[in-house]
Steps between C-alpha positions, in 0.01 A plus 500: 500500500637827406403813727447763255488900656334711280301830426308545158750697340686395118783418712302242713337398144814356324570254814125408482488415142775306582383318778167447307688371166662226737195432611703437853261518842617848693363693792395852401590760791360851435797741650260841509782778391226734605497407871928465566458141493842450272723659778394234771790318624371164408471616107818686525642126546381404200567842294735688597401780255162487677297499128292206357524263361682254686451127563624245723534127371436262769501209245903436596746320676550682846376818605219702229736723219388820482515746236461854419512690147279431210794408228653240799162371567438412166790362390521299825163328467567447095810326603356290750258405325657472159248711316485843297882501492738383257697217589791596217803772596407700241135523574555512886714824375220676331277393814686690770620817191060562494424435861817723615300760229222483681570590830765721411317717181141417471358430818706828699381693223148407460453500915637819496256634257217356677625712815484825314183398315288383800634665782726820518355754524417709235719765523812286545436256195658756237886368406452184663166370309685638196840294584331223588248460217775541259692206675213270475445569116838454420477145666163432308696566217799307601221176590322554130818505301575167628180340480504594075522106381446385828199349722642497837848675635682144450418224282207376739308651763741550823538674810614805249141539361347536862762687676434781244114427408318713788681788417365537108160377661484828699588739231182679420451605861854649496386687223690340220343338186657156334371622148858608413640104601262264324758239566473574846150529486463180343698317768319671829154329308706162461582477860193652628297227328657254708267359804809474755516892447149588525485339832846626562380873451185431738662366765397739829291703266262540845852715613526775224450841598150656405683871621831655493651437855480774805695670692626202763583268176649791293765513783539123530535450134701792407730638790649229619900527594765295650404686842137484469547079438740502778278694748214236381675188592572634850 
């Protein structure tokens, strides 16, 4: 049984189309970002970088494995299970070059839009929406080029396709059309189709927001420091 800690967000997405393609048994345990409950000591153990998702394996030898950080989840569950990842150097390569994309181009760059889009205020969202918005087009672009000849990132559907997936699924509420990448287009429609996705994306739906977050979660979400955690653990 895998212990999977999770809040409806495209980052919690790609480890639950994952979990759902496996079709593995897990444990889904809502960590409410709203309410603090990623700085509690007892997540903090699990994820050190106190964000979602993380998982703990307790289908091991010894003690339950933890882990923390979308890209290592993924590529630890497709390599224990020996699924959605290339088993040749070459395409083991290309595996970690798109997931390393990911969470170093596309996701920063898309979450950071989202910020300025949903919830700085509006007199603050000037240069950074700008900067931001730019960033995630020029990724789009990056994603479509690529795709030109091609169904999915590598030769078959992998952990590549839903690392980077939720983040094209959420582009028209960032404000950002896929007309100008039909190849991208074309490929969020192929994986969307998918029925491990679908109930992927609705996983927690019963959690989403209905409203923009007040005052108390504004400052939980956004102003958190190294002091702040620090003072919260005491």
């Amino acid at each position: 049984m895998i212990d999977f800690y999770y809040w409806p967000t495209p980052n919690g997405w790609k480890v639950g189309i994952l979990l759902e393609e496996l079709g593995t048994p897990y444990n889904l345990i809502p960590v409410n970002i709203g309410k603090g409950d990623q700085f509690t000591p007892e997540f903090l153990q699990i994820s050190p970088n106190h964000r979602m998702p993380a998982i703990v394996d307790h289908d091991v030898e010894g003690e339950p494995v933890s882990v923390f950080e979308s890209g290592a989840i993924m590529f630890y569950l497709a390599d224990k299970f020996g699924r959605f990842v290339p088993t040749d150097p070459l395409g083991r390569k290309q595996t970690m070059e798109w997931l390393f994309w990911q969470v170093g181009n596309l996701g920063p760059m898309a979450g950071q839009l989202s910020h300025f889009v949903n919830y700085a205020p509006e007199e603050d969202t000037g240069y950074g929406l700008k900067r931001y918005a730019r960033e995630y087009d020029r990724c789009l672009g990056v994603l479509d080029r690529w795709l030109d000849g091609r169904d999915y990132i590598l030769d078959d559907y992998s952990i590549a396709d839903m690392i980077c997936w939720p983040w094209i699924l959420i582009a028209r509420p960032l404000g950002t059309s896929l007309e100008p990448f039909p190849h991208l287009a074309r490929w969020r429609q192929r994986v969307k189709e998918r029925p491990a996705v679908q109930r992927a994306v609705d996983l927690g739906k019963e959690l989403r927001r209905s409203k923009g977050p007040d005052d108390a979660e504004r400052k939980i979400l956004f102003e958190q420091t190294s002091r702040t955690i620090t003072e919260q653990q005491a």
